[in-house]
C-alpha positions in Angstrom: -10.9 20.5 -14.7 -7.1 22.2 -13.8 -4.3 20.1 -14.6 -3.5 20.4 -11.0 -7.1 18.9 -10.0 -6.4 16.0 -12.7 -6.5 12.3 -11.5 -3.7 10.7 -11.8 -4.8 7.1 -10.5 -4.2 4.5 -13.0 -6.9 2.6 -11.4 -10.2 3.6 -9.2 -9.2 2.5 -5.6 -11.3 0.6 -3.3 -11.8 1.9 0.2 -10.9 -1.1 2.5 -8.6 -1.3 5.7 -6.4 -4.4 5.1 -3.0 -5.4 7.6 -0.2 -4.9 5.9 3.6 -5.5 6.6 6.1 -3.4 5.1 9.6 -3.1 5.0 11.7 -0.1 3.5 14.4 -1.4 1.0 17.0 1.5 2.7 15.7 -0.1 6.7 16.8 -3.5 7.7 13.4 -3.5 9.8 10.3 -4.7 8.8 7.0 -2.9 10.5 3.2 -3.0 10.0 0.2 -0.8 8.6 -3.0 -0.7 7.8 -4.7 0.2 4.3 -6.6 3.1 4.1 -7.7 2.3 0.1 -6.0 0.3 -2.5 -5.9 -0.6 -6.1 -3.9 -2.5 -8.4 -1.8 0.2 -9.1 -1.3 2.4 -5.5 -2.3 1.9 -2.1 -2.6 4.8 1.2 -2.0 3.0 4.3 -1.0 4.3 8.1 1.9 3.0 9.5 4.2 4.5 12.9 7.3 3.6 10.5 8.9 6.8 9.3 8.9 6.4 5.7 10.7 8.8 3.8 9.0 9.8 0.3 10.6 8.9 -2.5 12.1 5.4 -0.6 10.8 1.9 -2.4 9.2 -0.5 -0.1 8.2 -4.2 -0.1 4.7 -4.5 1.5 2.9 -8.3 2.2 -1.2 -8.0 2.0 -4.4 -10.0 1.4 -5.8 -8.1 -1.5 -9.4 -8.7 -0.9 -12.0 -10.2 -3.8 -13.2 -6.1 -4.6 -9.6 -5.8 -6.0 -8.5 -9.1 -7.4 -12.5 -9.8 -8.6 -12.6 -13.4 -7.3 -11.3 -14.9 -4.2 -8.6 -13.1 -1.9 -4.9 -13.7 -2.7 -1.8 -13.4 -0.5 0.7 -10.7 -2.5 4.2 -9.6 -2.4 4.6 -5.8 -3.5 7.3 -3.5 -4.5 6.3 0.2 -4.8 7.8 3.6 -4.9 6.6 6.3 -2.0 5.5 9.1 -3.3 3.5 11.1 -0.4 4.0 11.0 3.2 1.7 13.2 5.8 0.8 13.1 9.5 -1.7 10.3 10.4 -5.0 11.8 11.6 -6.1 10.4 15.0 -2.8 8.8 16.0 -2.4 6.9 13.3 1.0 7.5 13.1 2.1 8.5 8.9 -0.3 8.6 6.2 2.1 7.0 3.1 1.0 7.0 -0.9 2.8 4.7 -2.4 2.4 3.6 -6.3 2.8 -0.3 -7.0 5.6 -1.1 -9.4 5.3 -4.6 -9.2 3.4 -7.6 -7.7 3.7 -11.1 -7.0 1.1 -13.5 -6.2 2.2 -15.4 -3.0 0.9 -19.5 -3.1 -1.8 -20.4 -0.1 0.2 -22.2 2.6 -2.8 -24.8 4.0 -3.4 -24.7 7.4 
């Protein structure tokens, strides 16, 4: 394998569309998404936000039991962008962000 063609995933993602609201730490507004896959360590997600790569971002999720390996949790999540293409069928921006840091967010009871 080229060093070009090498993974550089810290962890195997899990393909799973999750909502997702996101806020740029450089934007005062906050906007929405969808995951395309995630991990513990990255996510892709679509979003109509114009994300500039590089930028850090705070992103609110569910991750879902595939990820956290029991029951689904509520989590904060600061990460750095580090790709962002054209959506593909309207989707609006296809962002790769790596997670720097995540919090686990307590279940508010309905």
């Amino acid at each position: 394998m080229t060093d070009a063609k090498r993974e550089r995933r810290s962890g195997q993602r899990v393909p799973v569309q999750v909502p997702v609201s996101l806020k740029a730490t450089s934007d005062a507004g906050a906007s929405s998404g969808l995951t395309r896959d995630l991990s513990r360590g990255g996510v892709f997600l679509y979003t109509d936000a114009q994300i500039i790569a590089g930028s850090e971002i705070e992103m609110v999720l569910i991750l879902p039991p595939e990820i956290t390996m029991s029951e689904q949790q509520w989590v904060c999540c600061r990460a750095s962008v580090v790709r962002v293409e054209n959506g593909q069928e309207g989707k609006g921006f296809g962002v790769a962000a790596s997670i720097r840091s995540m919090d686990i967010l307590p279940e508010i009871p309905s």
